[in-house]
N, C-alpha and C positions, 0 to 999 in steps of 0.2 A: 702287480703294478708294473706299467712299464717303464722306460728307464728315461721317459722325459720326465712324470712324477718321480722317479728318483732323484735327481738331477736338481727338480724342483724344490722336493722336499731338507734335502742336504742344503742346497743354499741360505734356506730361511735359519735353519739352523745353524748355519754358520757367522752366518749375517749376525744372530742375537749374541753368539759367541764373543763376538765381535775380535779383542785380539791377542784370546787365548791361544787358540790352534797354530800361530807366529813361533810362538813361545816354546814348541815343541822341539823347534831349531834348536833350542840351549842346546844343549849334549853336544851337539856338531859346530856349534860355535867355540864349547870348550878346546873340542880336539882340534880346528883348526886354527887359535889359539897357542894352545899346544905346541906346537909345529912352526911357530912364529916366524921367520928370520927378515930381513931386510932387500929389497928386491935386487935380485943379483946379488946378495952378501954385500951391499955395497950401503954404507949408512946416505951417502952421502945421494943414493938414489931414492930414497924414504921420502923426503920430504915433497918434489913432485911426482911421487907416486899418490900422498896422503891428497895432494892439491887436486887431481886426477879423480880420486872416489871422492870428494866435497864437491868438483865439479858436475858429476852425474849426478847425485843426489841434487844439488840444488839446480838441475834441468828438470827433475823428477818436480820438483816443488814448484818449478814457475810451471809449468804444464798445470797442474792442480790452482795457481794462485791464477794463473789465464784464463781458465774455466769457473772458477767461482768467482771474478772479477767481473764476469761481464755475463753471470747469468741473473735474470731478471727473476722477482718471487714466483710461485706459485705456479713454476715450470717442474719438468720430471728430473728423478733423477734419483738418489739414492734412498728406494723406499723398497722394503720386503715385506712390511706386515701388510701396507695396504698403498693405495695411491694414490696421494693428497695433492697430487698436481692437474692446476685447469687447464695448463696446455701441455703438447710434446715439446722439450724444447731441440730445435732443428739449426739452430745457428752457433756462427761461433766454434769454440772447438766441438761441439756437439754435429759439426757439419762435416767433421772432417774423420769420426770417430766414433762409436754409440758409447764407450767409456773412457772418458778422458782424465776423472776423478782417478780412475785404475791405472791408468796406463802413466798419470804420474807418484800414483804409490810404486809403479814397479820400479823406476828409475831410481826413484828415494832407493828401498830398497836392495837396488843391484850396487848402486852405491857403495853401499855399508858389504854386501856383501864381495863384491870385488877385494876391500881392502886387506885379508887376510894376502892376496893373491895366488890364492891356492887353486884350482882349475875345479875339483872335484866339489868346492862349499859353492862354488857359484853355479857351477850345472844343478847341485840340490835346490839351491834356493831356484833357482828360475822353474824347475819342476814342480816344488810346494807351489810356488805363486800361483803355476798355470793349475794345479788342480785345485787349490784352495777357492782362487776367485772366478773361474770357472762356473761352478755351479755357483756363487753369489751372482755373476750376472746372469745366468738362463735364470734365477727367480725374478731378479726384477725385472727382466725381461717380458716375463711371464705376467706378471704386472699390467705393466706398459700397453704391450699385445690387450689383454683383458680391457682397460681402459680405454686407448684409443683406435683399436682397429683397423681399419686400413690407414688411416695415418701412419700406424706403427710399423704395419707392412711394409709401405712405401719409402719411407724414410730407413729400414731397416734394409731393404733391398739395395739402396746405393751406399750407403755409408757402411764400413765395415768395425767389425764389433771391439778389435785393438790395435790393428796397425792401419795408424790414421793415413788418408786419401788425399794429398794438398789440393787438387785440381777439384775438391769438389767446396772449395772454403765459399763460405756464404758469412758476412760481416755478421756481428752482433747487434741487435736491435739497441740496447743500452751500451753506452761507453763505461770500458773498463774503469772499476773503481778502486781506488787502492781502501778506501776503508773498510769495503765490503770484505775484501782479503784478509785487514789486518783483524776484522772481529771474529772471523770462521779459521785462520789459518795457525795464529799462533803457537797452538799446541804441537800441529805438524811439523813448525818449523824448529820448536826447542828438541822433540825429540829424536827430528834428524842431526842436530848437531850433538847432543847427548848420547847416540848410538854410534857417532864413528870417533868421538874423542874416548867414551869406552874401551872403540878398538884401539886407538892411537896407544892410549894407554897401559893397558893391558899389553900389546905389542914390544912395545920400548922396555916392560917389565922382564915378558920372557926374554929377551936378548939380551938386556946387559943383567939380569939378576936384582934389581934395584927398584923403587919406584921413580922414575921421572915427571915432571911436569913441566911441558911446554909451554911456553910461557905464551906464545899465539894461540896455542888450542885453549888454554887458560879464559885468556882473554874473552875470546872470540863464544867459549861457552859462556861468558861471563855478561857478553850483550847478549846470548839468547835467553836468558833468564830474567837479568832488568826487561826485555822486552814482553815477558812472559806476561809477568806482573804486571807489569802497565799496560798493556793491550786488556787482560781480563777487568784490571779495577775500572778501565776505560767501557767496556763491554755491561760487568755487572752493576756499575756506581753510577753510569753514566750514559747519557743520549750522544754522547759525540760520535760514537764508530754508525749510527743508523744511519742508513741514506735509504729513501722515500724507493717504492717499489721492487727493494731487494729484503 
């Protein structure tokens, strides 16, 4: 077998995985961790440094809520067992990128992982990323190519696969929806702010010996949870978050 079925094969697998193989990180999250202290030993440098990794993560997240705000139903996009979309979608951040959904997990992601500020957990993470989702996009690629053919070609020939192209932006056929967001994104967005007040936490604990709770990270996990909730009872109870052709 050659090693684009390789390639192939591992993605689908990983894909069903979904977001165990992440999880592998524990260990290297404990040790770095571990190792905690305050940037520069300086407490009073913590706090715009924590502001700093919530910022990246939440560019990570509007890239993802940009992309699923103004994509239209029954377009492509994150499918490995088979592909349920009637067209390629070509616009939008899909014009400037072939994985825009990926390229705002990695932000999320580098987010969280900056915040130890340790140099050595973030070269890991950005490694695991690039081989984990790697072969998850050559499958759905493989996909896509399969279904649409020269479309996929053509479209795949100017647009490139993750560091998105500005000059090549082509508008979104539907305007951005914020309901569309709030009915697919919520989870995204509880357990970006659930994995860096973890850190926060945990953080503040090895340093001073103690448990702390900050009274803004408190908080501010405290609206991503009521939001939790009321977005899904919104989602499963109810017709409000639908909007017609998404």
């Amino acid at each position: 077998m050659d090693l684009r079925h390789d390639f192939e094969r591992a993605g689908h697998r990983l894909r069903r995985w979904g977001s165990v193989p992440p999880f592998a990180l524990a260990p290297l999250v404990l040790i770095a961790l571990g190792d905690y202290t305050y940037p520069g030993g300086d407490r009073r440098l913590d706090a715009p440094w924590e502001g700093f990794c919530l910022a990246v993560g939440f560019f990570g997240f509007g890239i993802r809520a940009f992309t699923v705000g103004c994509r239209p139903k029954h377009t492509s996009g994150r499918n490995t067992h088979s592909q349920r979309a009637a067209r390629l979608n070509t616009t939008g951040m899909y014009s400037i990128v072939r994985h825009p959904l990926y390229l705002g997990n990695f932000f999320m992601g580098l987010g969280v992982a900056l915040f130890p500020h340790q140099l050595f957990f973030t070269l890991v993470y950005v490694l695991a990323f690039w081989l984990y989702y790697e072969r998850i996009m050559y499958a759905e690629e493989a996909l896509s190519r399969a279904e649409f053919g020269d479309a996929f070609e053509l479209w795949a020939r100017v647009t490139p696969a993750f560091i998105p192209r500005p000059r090549n932006w082509t508008h979104a056929a539907p305007p951005f929806s914020l309901k569309s967001v709030s009915r697919r994104e919520y989870s995204g967005f509880l357990n970006l702010i659930v994995f860096l007040f973890a850190f926060e936490f945990a953080g503040d604990w090895v340093v001073t010996g103690r448990p702390e709770l900050d009274p803004a990270w408190a908080a501010l996990v405290a609206l991503a949870v009521v939001a939790w909730f009321t977005l899904r009872t919104l989602k499963k109870r109810t017709d409000f978050l639908d909007v017609s052709g998404r």
